[in-house]
C-alpha positions as CSV (number, residue, x, y, z in Angstrom):
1,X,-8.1,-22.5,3.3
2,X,-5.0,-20.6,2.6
3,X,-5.0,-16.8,2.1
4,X,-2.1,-14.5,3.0
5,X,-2.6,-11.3,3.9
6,X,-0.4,-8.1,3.5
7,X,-0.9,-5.1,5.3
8,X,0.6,-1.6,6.3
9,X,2.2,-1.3,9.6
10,X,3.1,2.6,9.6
11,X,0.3,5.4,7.9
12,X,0.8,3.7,4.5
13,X,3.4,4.4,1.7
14,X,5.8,1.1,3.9
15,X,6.3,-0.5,0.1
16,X,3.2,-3.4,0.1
17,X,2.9,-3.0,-3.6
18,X,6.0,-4.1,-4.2
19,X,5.7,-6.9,-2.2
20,X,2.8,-8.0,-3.3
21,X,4.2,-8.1,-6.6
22,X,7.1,-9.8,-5.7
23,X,5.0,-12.8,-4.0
24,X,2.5,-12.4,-7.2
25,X,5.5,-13.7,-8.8
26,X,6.8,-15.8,-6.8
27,X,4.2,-16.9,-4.5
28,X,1.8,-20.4,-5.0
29,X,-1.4,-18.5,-5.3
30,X,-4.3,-18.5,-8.0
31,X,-5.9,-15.2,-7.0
32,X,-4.9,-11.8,-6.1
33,X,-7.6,-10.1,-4.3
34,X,-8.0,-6.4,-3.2
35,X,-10.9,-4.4,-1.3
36,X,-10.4,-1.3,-3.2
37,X,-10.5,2.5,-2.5
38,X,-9.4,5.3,-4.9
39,X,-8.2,7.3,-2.4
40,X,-5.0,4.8,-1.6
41,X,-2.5,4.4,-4.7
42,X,0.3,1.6,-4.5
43,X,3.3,1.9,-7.0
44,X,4.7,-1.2,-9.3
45,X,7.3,-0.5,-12.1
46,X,6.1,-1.6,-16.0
47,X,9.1,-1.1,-18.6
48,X,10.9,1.0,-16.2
49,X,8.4,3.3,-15.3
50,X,6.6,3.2,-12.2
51,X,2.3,3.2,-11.9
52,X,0.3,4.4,-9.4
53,X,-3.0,1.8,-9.0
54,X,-5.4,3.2,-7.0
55,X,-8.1,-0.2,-7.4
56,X,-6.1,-3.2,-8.7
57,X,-3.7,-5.2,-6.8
58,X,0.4,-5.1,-7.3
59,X,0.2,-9.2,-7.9
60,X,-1.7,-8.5,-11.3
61,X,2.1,-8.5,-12.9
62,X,1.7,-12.3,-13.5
63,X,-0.5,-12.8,-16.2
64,X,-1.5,-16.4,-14.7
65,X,-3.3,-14.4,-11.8
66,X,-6.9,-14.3,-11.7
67,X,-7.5,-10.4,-9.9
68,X,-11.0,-10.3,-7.7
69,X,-12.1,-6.6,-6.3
70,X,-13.8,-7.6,-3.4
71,X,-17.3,-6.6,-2.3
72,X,-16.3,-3.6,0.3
73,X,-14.3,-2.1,-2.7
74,X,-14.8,1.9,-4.0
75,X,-14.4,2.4,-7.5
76,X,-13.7,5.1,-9.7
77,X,-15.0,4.8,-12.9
78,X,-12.3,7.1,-13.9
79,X,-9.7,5.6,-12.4
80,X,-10.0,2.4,-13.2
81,X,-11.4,2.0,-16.7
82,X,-11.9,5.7,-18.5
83,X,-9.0,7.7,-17.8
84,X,-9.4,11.8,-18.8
85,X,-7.7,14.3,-16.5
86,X,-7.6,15.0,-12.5
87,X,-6.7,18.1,-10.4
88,X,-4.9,17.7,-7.9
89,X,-5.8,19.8,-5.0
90,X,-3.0,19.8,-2.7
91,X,-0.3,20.6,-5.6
92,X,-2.6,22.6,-8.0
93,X,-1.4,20.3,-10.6
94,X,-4.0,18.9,-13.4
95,X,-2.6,15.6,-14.7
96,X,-3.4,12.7,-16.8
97,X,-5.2,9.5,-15.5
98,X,-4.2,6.6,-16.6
99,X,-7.1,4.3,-16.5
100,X,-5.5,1.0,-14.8
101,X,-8.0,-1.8,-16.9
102,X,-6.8,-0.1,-20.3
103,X,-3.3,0.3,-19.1
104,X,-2.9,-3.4,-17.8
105,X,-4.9,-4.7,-20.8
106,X,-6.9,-6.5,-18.4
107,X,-10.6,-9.0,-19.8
108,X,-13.4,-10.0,-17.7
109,X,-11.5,-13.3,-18.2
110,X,-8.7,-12.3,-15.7
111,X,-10.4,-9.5,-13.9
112,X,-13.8,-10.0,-11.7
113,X,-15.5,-7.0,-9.7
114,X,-17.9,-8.0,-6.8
115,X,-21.2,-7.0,-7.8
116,X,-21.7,-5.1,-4.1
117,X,-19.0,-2.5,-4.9
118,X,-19.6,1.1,-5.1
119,X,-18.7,3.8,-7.7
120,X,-17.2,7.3,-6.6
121,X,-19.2,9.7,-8.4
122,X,-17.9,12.7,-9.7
123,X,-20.4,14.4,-7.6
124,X,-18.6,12.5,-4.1
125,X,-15.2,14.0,-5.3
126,X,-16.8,17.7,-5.8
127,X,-18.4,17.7,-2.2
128,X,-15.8,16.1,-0.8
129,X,-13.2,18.7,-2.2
130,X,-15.6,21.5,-1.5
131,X,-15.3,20.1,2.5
132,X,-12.4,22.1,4.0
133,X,-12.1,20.6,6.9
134,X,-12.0,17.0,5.5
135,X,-9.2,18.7,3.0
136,X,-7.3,20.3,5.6
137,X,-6.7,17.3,7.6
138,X,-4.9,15.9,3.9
139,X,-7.2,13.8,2.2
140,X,-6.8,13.6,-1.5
141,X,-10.3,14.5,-2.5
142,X,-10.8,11.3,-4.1
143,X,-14.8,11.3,-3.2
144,X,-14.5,8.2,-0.6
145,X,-15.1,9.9,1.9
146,X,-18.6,11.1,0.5
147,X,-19.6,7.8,-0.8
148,X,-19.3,6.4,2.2
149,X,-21.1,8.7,4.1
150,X,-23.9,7.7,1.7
151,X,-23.4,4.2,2.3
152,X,-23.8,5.3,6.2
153,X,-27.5,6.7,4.8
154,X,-28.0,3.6,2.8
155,X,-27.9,5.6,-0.7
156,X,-25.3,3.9,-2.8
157,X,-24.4,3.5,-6.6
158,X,-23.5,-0.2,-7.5
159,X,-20.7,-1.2,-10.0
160,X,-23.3,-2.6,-12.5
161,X,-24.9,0.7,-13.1
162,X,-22.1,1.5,-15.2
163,X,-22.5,0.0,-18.9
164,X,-18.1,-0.7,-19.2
165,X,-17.9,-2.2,-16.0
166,X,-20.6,-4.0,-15.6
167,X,-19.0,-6.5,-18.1
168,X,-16.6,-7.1,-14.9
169,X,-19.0,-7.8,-12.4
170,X,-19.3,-11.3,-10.8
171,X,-19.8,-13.0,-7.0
172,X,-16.5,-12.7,-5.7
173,X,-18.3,-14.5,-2.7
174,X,-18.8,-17.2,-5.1
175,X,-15.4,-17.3,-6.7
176,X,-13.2,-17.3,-3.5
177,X,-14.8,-20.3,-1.7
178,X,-15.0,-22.2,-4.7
179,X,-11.3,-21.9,-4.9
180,X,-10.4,-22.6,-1.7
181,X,-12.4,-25.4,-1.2
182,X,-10.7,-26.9,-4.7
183,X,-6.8,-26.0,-2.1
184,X,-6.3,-22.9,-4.2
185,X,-4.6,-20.1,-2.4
186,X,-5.5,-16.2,-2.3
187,X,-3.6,-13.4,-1.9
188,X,-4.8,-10.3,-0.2
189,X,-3.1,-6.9,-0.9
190,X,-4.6,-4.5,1.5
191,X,-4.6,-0.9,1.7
192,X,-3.1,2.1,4.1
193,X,-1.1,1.6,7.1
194,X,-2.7,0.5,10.7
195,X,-1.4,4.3,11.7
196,X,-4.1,5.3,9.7
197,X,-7.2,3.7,11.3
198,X,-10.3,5.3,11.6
199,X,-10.3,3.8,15.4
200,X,-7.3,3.6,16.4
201,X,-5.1,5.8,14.6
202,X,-3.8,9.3,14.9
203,X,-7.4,10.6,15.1
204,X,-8.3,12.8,13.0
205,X,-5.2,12.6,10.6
206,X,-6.5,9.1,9.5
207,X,-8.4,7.3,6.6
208,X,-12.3,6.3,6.3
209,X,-11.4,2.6,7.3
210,X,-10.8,0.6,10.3
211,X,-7.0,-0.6,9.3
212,X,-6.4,-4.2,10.8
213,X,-6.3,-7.6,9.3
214,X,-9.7,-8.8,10.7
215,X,-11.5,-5.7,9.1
216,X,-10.5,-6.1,6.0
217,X,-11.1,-9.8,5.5
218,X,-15.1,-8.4,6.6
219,X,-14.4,-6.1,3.4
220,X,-14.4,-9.2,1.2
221,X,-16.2,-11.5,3.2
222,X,-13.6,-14.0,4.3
223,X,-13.4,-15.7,8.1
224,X,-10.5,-15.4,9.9
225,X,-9.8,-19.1,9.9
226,X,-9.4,-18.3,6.5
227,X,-5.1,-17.2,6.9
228,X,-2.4,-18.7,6.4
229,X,0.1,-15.8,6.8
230,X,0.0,-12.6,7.9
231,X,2.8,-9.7,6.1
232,X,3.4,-7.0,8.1
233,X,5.4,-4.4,5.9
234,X,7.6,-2.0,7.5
235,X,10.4,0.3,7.0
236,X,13.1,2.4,8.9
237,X,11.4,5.7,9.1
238,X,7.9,6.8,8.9
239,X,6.8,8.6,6.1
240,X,3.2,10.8,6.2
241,X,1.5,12.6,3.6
242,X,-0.7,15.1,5.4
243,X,1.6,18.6,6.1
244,X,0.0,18.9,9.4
245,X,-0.7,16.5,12.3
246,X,1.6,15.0,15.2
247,X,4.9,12.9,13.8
248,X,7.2,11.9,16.3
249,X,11.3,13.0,16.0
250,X,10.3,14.4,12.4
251,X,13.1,14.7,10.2
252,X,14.1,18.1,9.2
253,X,17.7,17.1,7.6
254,X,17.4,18.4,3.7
255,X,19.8,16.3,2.5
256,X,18.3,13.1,4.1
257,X,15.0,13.9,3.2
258,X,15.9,14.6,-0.7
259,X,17.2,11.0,-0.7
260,X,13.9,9.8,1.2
261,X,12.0,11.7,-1.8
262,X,14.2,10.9,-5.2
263,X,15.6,7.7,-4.6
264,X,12.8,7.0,-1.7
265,X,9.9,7.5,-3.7
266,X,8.4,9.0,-0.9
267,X,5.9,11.2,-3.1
268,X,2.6,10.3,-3.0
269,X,1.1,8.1,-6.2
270,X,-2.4,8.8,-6.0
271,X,-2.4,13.0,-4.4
272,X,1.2,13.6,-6.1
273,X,2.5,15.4,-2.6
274,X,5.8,14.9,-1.1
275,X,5.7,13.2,2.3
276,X,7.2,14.1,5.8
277,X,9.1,12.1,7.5
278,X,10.1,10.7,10.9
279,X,12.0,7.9,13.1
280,X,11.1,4.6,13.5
281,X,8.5,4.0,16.2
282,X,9.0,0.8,18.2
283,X,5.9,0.9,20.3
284,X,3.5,1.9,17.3
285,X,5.5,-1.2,15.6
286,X,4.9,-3.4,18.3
287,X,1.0,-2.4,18.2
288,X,0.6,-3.0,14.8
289,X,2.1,-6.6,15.3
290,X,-0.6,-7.6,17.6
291,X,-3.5,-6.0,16.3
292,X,-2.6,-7.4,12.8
293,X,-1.9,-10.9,13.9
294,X,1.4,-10.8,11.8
295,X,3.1,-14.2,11.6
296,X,6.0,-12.4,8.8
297,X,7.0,-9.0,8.7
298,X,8.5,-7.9,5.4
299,X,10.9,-5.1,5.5
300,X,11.2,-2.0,2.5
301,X,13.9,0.8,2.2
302,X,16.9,-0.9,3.4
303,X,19.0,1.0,1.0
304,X,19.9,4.1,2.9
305,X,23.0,6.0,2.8
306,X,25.0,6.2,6.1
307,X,23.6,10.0,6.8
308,X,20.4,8.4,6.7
309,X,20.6,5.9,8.5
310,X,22.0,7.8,11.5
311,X,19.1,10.2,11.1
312,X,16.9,7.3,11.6
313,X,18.3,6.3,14.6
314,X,20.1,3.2,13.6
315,X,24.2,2.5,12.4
316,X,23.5,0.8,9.4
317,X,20.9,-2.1,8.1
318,X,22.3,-4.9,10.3
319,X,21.1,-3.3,13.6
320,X,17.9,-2.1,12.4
321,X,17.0,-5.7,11.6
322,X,18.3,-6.6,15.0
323,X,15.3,-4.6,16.1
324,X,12.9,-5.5,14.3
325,X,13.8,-8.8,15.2
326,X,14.3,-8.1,18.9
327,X,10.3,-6.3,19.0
328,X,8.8,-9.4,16.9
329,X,10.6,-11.8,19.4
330,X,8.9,-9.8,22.6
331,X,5.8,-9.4,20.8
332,X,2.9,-11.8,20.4
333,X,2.2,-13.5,18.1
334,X,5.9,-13.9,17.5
335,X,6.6,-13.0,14.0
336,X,9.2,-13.8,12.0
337,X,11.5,-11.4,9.3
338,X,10.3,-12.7,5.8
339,X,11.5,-10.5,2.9
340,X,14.1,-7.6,2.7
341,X,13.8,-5.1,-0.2
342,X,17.0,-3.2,-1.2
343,X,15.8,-1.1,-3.9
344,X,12.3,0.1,-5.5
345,X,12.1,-3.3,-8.1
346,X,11.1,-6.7,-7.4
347,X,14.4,-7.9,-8.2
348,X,16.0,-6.0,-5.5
349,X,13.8,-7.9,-3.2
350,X,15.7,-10.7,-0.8
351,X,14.3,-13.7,1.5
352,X,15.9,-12.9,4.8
353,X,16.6,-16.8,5.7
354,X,18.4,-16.8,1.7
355,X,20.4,-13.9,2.8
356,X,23.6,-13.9,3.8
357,X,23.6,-11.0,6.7
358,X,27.3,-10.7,6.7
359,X,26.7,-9.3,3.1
360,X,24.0,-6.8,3.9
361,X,26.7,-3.9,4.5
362,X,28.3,-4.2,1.0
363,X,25.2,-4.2,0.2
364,X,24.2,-0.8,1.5
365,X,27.9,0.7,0.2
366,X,26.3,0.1,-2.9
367,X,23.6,2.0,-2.6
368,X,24.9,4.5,-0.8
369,X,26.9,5.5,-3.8
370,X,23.5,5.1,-6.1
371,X,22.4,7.5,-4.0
372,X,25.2,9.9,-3.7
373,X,25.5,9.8,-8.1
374,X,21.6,10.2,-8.2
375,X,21.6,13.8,-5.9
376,X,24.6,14.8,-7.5
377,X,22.9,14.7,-10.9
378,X,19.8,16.1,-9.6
379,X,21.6,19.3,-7.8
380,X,23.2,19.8,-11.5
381,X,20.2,19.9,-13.2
């Protein structure tokens, strides 16, 4: 019963969209499955311009997919089918929504919504926003938050009460076991980082959702004998979106952190805010390894600049992956480096055991002077 799972080892924005695109691609899977949330937005890049999805998963770039929402999923109507305009709270911007079904010209044919999911009301999002506490600790006042404490109270608004959507619905129940039991193989994009857990997190700077591979399988209602693989997704600094809250050896470098931003991407999809940053943490690292049950850990934002990467902590690429593979090696259960990303595309992802490690440093010359070109411009204008 193979499914793989991908998951978050920081507080979120580590690159699993990407990743999950890439293996979309590449991977030997019939179904891409999410538990989703509004609230969490990954990118993927369509034509040269990158998307924020806030409900479907980053594998839905190959047509051949079949896309399930699972049954623990939150959905904006909004957000996923109608589109119209959002404020933004945290940046007093008002911006267009790009509906993601419209967008992705997705049928019922390719894209099946778990008759158990819940919409996020316009009235969630207005008392969540009107919350300042729940604000103040940087949530994106997406309504989550409020329809889930509903859920806790057993009030809830079902995906079939909406007359668009309700030509999605289906038993995703259904769906997934009749595929794996015909040796079909599902891939799991899930959402946040482990950083982020309700439980065991940095409490109260942390999501509505207990963050760990075992929780989010009980989103969708898969066993845990269920995996085959376990991506953990990682990168050399930790990135955080809320402006207040404890971050270790935060980076205060301008320079650094306007590469981190414009060549980064380290601006929020879903609430639009620029995100703090700090050093790698090896013992939050080596937590997330265990408590996820990672068996391959994927690795994003390899293509710093020297500055950068001695801001970070690290010389250059080849001793940060010395690290990482140092921690998995001391760490049960053991897992191994899988995928490198060099860049924000799927083509600038590598398979570590395809690449050739004595290469990695031209490599990073390269985009070093990307980088260097890209400020430049940017100071000018």
């Amino acid at each position: 019963m193979p499914v793989d799972v991908v998951i978050g080892a920081q507080r979120g924005d580590e690159g699993k969209g990407n990743f999950c695109a890439y293996l979309g691609l590449n991977g030997d899977y019939s179904i891409s499955l999410r538990s989703s949330s509004p609230q969490a937005g990954h990118s993927i890049y369509l034509d040269g311009k990158r998307i924020g999805i806030a409900h479907l998963p980053c594998a839905c770039v190959n047509p051949n997919l079949r896309i399930l929402l699972g049954g623990g999923s939150f959905i904006s109507p909004e957000k996923i089918f109608y589109g119209g305009q959002d404020f933004r709270p945290h940046t007093g911007e008002t911006i267009p929504i790009e509906a993601e079904i419209p967008t992705l010209g997705l049928t019922p044919e390719r894209l099946g919504i778990d008759y158990r999911a819940k919409l996020v009301t316009s009235e969630h999002k207005r008392k969540e926003r009107a919350n300042d506490r729940i604000m103040g600790l940087g949530s994106v006042g997406s309504g989550v938050n409020s329809a889930k404490e509903d859920l806790l109270y057993k009030d809830a608004t079902f995906v079939s009460s909406d007359p668009e959507l309700k030509k999605f619905v289906v038993d995703t129940i259904e769906e997934m076991y009749a595929a794996l039991e015909n040796r079909k193989n599902i891939l799991f994009e899930t959402d946040h980082g482990m950083e982020l857990c309700q439980h065991f997190g940095v409490f109260p700077y942390t999501t509505a959702r207990t963050i760990n591979t075992s929780a989010y399988l009980g989103e969708v209602g898969l066993p845990p004998q269920s995996v085959r693989d376990v991506y953990l997704v990682t990168k050399p600094y930790i990135s955080v979106v809320a402006k207040e809250g404890p971050l270790k050896e935060e980076i205060t470098n301008q320079k650094v952190l306007e590469e981190l931003i414009f060549q980064g991407g380290e601006t929020g999809s879903i609430s639009g805010r620029q995100r703090r940053a700090g050093k790698f943490d090896e013992k939050s690292f080596q937590k997330s390894i265990r408590m996820s049950g990672a068996t391959k850990i994927a690795i994003s934002h390899l293509d710093l600049s020297s500055e950068t990467w001695r801001e970070v902590g690290f010389k250059n690429d080849r001793e940060f992956l010395d690290k990482i593979k140092y921690l998995a090696s001391e760490t049960w259960p053991y897992p191994k480096i899988s995928l490198l990303s060099y860049g924000p595309k799927i083509e600038d992802i590598k398979e570590y055991n395809k690449t050739d490690l004595q290469n990695l440093a031209k490599i990073s010359a390269y985009y070093a002077k990307k980088i260097g070109s890209i400020t430049a411009e940017r100071k000018k204008t």
